[in-house]
Structure formats: structure tokens, C-alpha cells
N, C-alpha and C positions, 0 to 999 in steps of 0.2 A: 390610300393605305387604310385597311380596315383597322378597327383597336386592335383586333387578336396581334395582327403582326406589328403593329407600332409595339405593343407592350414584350411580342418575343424580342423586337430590338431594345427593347430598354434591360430587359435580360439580360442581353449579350454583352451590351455595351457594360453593365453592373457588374457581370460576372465576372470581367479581369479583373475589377478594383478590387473586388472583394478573395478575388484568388490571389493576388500580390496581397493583398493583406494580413491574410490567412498566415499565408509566407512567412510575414513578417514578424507574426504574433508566434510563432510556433517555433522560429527561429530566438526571439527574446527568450520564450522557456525555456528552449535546449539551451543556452548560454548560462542560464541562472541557473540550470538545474546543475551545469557541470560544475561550477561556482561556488553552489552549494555543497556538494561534497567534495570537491580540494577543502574547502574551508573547515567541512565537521573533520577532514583527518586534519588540517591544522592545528583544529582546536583541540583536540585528543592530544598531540602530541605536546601545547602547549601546558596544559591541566596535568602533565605529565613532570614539567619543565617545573612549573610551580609545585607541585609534589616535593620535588627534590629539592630544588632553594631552600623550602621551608623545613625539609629535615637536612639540610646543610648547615641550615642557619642555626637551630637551635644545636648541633656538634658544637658546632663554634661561638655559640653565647657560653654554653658549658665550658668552654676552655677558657673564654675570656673571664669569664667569673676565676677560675683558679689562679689565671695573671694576675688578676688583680689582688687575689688573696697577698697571691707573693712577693707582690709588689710593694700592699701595706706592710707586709712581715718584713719584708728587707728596709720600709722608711721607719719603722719603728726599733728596729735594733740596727740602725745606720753603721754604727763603731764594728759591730759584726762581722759587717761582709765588706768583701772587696767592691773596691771601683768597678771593677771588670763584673762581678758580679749582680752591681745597683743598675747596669748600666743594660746589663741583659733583659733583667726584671720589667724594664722599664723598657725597653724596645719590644718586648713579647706583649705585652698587655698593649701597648699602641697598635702593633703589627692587626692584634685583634680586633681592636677597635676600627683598625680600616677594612680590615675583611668585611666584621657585621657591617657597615656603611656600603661596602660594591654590595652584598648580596642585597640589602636590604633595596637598593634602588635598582638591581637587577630585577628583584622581585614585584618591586611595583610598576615594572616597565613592562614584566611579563603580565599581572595583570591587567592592567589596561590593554593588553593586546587580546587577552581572552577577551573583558569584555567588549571590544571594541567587534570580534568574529562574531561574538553572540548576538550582540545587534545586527549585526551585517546579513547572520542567518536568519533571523528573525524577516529582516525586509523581503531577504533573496524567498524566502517561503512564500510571502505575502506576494512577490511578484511570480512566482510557479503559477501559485492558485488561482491568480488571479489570469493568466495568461491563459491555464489551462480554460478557466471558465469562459474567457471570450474566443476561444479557439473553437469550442464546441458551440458556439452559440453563431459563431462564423461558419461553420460548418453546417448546423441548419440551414441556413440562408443560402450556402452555396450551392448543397444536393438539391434543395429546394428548387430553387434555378436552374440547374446542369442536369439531373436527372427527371426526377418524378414528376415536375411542372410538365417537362418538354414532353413526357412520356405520354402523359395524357390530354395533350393539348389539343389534338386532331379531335378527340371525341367531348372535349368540352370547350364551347364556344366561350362561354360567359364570363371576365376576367372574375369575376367576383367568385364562381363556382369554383376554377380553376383553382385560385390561391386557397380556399379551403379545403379543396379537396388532398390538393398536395400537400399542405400543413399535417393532414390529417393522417397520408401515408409517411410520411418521415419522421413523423414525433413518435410511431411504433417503431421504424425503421433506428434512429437513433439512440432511444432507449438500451437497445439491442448495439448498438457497437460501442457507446459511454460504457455498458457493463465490461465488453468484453477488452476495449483502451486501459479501463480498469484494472481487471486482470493479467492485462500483461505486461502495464507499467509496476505494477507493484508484483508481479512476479517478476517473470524471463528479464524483463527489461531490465528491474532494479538489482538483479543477481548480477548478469553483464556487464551491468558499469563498475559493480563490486569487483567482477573479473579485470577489467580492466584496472580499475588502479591498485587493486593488488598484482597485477602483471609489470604493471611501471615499479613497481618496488623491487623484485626480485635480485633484479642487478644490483642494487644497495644492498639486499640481505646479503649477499652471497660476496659483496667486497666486506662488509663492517663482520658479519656472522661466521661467513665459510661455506660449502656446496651444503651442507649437510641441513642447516637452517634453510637453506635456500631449494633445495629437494621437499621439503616439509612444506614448504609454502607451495611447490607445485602442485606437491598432494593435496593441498586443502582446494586449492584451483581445478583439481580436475573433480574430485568430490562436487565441489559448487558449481560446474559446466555440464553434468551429470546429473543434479538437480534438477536446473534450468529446465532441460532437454526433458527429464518426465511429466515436468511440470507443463511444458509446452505441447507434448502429447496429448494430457488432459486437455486441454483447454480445446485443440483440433476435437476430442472425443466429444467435449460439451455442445460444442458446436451443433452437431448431429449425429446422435448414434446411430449404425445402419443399422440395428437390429432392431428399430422400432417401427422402422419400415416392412422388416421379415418376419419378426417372428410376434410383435404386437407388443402392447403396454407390460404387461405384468411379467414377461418373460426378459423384457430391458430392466425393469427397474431391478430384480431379481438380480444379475449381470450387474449391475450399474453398481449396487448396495455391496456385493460382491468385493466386487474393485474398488472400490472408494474406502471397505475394510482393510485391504492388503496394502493399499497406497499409504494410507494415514495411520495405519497400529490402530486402530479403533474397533469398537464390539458393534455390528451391525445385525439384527434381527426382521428377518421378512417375515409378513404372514399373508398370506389369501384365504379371504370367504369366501367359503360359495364354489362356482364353477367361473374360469377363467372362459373369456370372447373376446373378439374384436369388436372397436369401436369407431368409433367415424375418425377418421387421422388428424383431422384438428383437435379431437378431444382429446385423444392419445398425446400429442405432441404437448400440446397445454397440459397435462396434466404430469408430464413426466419433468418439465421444464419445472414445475409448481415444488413435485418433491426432489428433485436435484437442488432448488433455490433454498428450501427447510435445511434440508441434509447440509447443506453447508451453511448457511448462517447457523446451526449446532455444534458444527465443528469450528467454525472458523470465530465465531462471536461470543457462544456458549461453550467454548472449553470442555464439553459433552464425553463422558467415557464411552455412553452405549446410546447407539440411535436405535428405535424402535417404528418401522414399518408397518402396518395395517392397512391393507385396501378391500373393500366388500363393492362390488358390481352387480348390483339390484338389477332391476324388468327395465326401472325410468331413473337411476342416479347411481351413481359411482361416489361413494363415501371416503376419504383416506386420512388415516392419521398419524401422524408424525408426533412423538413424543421422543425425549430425549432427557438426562440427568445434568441439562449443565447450571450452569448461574444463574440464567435465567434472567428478567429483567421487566421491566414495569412498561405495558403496553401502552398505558396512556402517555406518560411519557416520551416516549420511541416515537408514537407514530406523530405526537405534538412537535418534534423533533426532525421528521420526516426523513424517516430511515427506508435507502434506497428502496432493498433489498423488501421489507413488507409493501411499500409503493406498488412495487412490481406485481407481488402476489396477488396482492388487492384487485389491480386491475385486470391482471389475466382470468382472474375467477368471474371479476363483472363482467368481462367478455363474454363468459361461455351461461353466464343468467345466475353464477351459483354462490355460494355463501363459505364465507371462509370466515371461522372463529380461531381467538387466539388464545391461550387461558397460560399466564406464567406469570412469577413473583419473585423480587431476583435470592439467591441461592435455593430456588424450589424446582427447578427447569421450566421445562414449555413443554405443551401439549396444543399442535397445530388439527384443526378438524375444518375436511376442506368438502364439501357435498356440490356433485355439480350433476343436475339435474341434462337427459339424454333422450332423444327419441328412437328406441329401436329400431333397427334396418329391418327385423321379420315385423 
């Protein structure tokens, strides 16, 4: 048995464990993820509960205060009042005194139960994150194995070359689906489960409320399934748009800038220098990937009123800048911090040989200048 096939058996044999693993590890998040939101509307409707005790309680210290007033006022002119009336005084000021005692130990039972959720989400977070990150680092390991190893095995003998090489196509390959696991757990994904336990409620509005409460809530459900759904469009259009393939760079971004005005309410401005041409398709794709990435860390990070466009396509480099009005924020910091999203840019730019400057200061905005150097087809 040569190494090459001993090691695709140690592969195979690896691959299940790490595929049941996978399994396993992915199955703990979904558990704690659901977990954790029964428990944040727990805790809502808890922090609600202790709202009211506590302006229950204080009605009811104000009352007992007046018992008691009365109660002095009837032991001090004794001869005064009747039996029946010392006897009242003096059961209303008790009756109060035991009220503030239940609420008061109602109150510190509802406490402790808030806090007791808040720890509980506190851990349940800590095991999400923590699931997510060995999920995806499971995941390496398994395409690793299952795909792009096996893919190029026939043309590379050498285990040593082999596992670098494959490292080397999945760590692009990966980048590229963490972003998009990304965008659709913290979109589509998180809107859905939102639908979902507001759809387990409905039946309780509609017994405690009435249809008419219970109509209002459909409405907000279909509103939020309607979101979802555009949002999910997007994400298929980020994907790959066909028109970068048809009609070229600066006729997508155009389109792109377009759309992403009408979607988000925002001011989007293009501009082109010079005469517009086609470019070699990887620089096209990188590049449009580059301002799609800007344009929304503006919108989405920078709170940005108006994104501003500039691309100029020289003889040998393609220039683009993205500036925008939002908050803006302290580069050294960010990137010491290691923010995905410039990670990202950074490296698609070192890909293509070219230079990406950052210049922003927070409430000043950002001004991204991106020059990536091209060798003409004529």
C-alpha cells in the first residue's frame, strides 16, 4: 500500500468521526440557540412582572401609610370611636402590612429569577459562540478531507504538498461561506425564528386580547416574512450578479449602487472617469466584491446618509473610491481588533498586487481608496 492510499484511508476512516461530530457540535448550538430565545422572552416578560410588583407595592405602602395614620388617630382619642370602629382601623393597617410582606417576597422571588435567566443567557451566548467557532473550524477539517484534498489527489502525489495545497484552496473557499453563514443567521435565519415564536403566541393573543389583537400580530408576521424574503433575494444577488458577466464592471456597480439606494432609503452617488472597458473577469469580480464589501460596512457599521462612488480606469490601474458621511471610526484600532470585513478587503486587494488605503476618524466618516494595478488585453 503506497502512502498516497494509506493516508486517503486515514481520511475516510477520519472523516466519519469528524462528520458525527460536526453533527454534534451543530446540534448543541441549535439547542442553546432555541434556549436562548424562550429565555430573552422569558426575561421580557419577567422585567415586566417586576415593573408592576414594584408600582403595586409602592399603591400599597401609600395606603398602608394612611392605615396607619388612622389607626394612631383612633389609639389616641380611644373614648372617640366605637369598638367596631378600633377594630376596623386595626385590621386595615394589618391586612396592609401582610399585602406589602406577599408582594415584597413575590418581588424578590421574581428577582432572582430575572437574575438567575440572565446568567443562564449570559452562558447559553457563551456556548452559541463557542459551538459556532468549533463548528466552523470542524468544517475546515471536513471539506478539507471530503472535497478539495480528494479533488486534487490524483495530480498531487506528495502528502506534504497535498495538505498545503488543500489548506490553501478552503481557507478562500471558507472565508467566502463564514461571511455568507453570517448573513443569513443574523438575517433570514434570525427573522424566522422571530416568526416562529411570535406564531406560537398568536393563539394566547387572540384567547387573553381578542381576533382583533390577534390580526395585528399576523400583520406584523407577514410584514417580518416579507422582509426575510427581500433580504434573502439580496443575499442570492450578492452571490453573483449576472450582469457582471454581460454587461462588465462599471455597468454592475451602476445597477448595484442603484439597488442598494431603493432597498436601504439611502443617497447613493456614482461617478465614472474617463472612458468605461472591460477587464480581465477576475479583476472585474474582485473589484466589485471590494465596493459591494465598503458600501455596506457604510451602511451597515457607519450609519452613512450618502455613499459616494468614484471609479477612474487608467492604461495599467483602476483607481475606486468610496467615501461616505457616517461615524466613522479609528483604523488602528479596527484592524488591531481584527475586523472581518477590512480582513477581507485587505486580502482581495493583495491578491490582485494592489493597495488599499483607509483615511477615517470616528464622527468624521471614511474615505476608502482602493488602486489595483492591470495589464491590458490590447
Amino acid at each position: 500500500m503506497t502512502d498516497t492510499t494509506l493516508l486517503d484511508k486515514i481520511i475516510t476512516n477520519t472523516l466519519e468521526a469528524v462528520g458525527e461530530s460536526r453533527e454534534q457540535i451543530f446540534e448543541i448550538g441549535e439547542k442553546s440557540r432555541a434556549e436562548y430565545v424562550s429565555l430573552a422572552e422569558e426575561l421580557k416578560q419577567v422585567r415586566l412582572k417586576v415593573a408592576a410588583i414594584i408600582e403595586k407595592t409602592d399603591q400599597t405602602q401609600l395606603r398602608a401609610r394612611f392605615a396607619r395614620n388612622r389607626l394612631v388617630e383612633v389609639s389616641r382619642a380611644f373614648d372617640k370611636f366605637s369598638g367596631e370602629e378600633v377594630r376596623a382601623a386595626y385590621e386595615q393597617a394589618n391586612d396592609y402590612q401582610v399585602q406589602l410582606a406577599v408582594l415584597e417576597q413575590e418581588e424578590i422571588q421574581l428577582r432572582e429569577r430575572r437574575d438567575h435567566i440572565e446568567r443562564r443567557l449570559v452562558n447559553l451566548n457563551d456556548t452559541v459562540e463557542r459551538a459556532e467557532e468549533l463548528a466552523g473550524q470542524m468544517a475546515v477539517i471536513y471539506n478539507f478531507l471530503s472535497t478539495d484534498l480528494k479533488q486534487v489527489g490524483d495530480a498531487i502525489e506528495d502528502a506534504r504538498q497535498k495538505q498545503a495545497f488543500g489548506l490553501k484552496i478552503i481557507q478562500a473557499q471558507e472565508e467566502e461561506r463564514k461571511k455568507l453563514s453570517r448573513e443569513i443567521h443574523d438575517g433570514p435565519a434570525q427573522m424566522m425564528a422571530n416568526v416562529l415564536l411570535r406564531s406560537e403566541l398568536i393563539e394566547r393573543i387572540y384567547q387573553e386580547k381578542g381576533i382583533e389583537e390577534a390580526l395585528n400580530e399576523i400583520r406584523d408576521l407577514r410584514k417580518m416574512v416579507k422582509s426575510s424574503l427581500v433580504e434573502v433575494r439580496r443575499i442570492i444577488y450578492d452571490l453573483r450578479p449576472m450582469a457582471l458577466d454581460d454587461l462588465g464592471l462599471v455597468p454592475t456597480l451602476a445597477k448595484y449602487l442603484k439597488t442598494f439606494q431603493e432597498h436601504n432609503q439611502i443617497t447613493t452617488v456614482f461617478r465614472q472617469i474617463g472612458k468605461d472597458k472591460r477587464l480581465p473577469q477576475e479583476f472585474e469580480i474582485a473589484l466589485f466584491r471590494l465596493v459591494q464589501e465598503a458600501v455596506q460596512n457604510a451602511y451597515k457599521h457607519g450609519e452613512a446618509s450618502e455613499i459616494q462612488v468614484k471609479i477612474e480606469i487608467k492604461a495599467t490601474k483602476v483607481i475606486i473610491i468610496i467615501k461616505d458621511d457616517g461615524k466613522g471610526f479609528d483604523p488602528a484600532i479596527t484592524e488591531k481588533e481584527g475586523s472581518f470585513g477590512l480582513i477581507g478587503m485587505k486580502e482581495r486587494v493583495n491578491m490582485l498586487k494592489g493597495q488599499l488605503t483607509i483615511q477615517s476618524k470616528p464622527k468624521a466618516g471614511t474615505v476608502i481608496v482602493i488602486e489595483v494595478p492591470f495589464r491590458s488585453a490590447t
